[in-house]
Residue, then its C-alpha position, 0 to 999 in steps of 0.5 A: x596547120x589543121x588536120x584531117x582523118x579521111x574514113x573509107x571502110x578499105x585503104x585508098x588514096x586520098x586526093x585534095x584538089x586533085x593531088x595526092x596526099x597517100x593512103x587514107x590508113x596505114x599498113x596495120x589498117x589505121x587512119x593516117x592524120x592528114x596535116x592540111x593547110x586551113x581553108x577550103x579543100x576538095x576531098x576525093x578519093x582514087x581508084x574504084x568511084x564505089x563510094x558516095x559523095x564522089x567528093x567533099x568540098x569542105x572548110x578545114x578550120x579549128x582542128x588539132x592531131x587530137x581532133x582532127x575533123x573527118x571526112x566520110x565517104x561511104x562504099x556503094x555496091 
């Protein structure tokens, strides 16, 4: 199991291949660690399309809960 952390300036939900795997942080603001399965993964975010890229394709591997690998979409005005 490899793990991600999804970094958006606001909470939104985080989509992998289009299904959703909840908030990007939790109710105190926190990023929640995303347990994925190792491999190539499609990362979007819901809501507003107000952020760049509008989606990552990205291989998922090496990672640990200590070293999650992130993800960062920018918000666009």
């Amino acid at each position: 199991m490899e793990h991600v952390i999804v970094e958006f300036p606001e909470r939104r939900e985080v989509l992998m291949g289009g299904v959703s795997q909840g908030d990007n942080r939790d109710d105190s603001g926190e990023y929640w660690i995303f347990p994925v399965p190792e491999g190539w993964h499609t990362f979007t975010l819901g809501g507003v399309k107000d952020f760049d890229p509008k989606s990552q394709k990205i291989d998922v591997r090496g990672t640990t809960p200590g070293q999650p690998l992130h993800i960062v979409f920018t918000k666009t005005v």
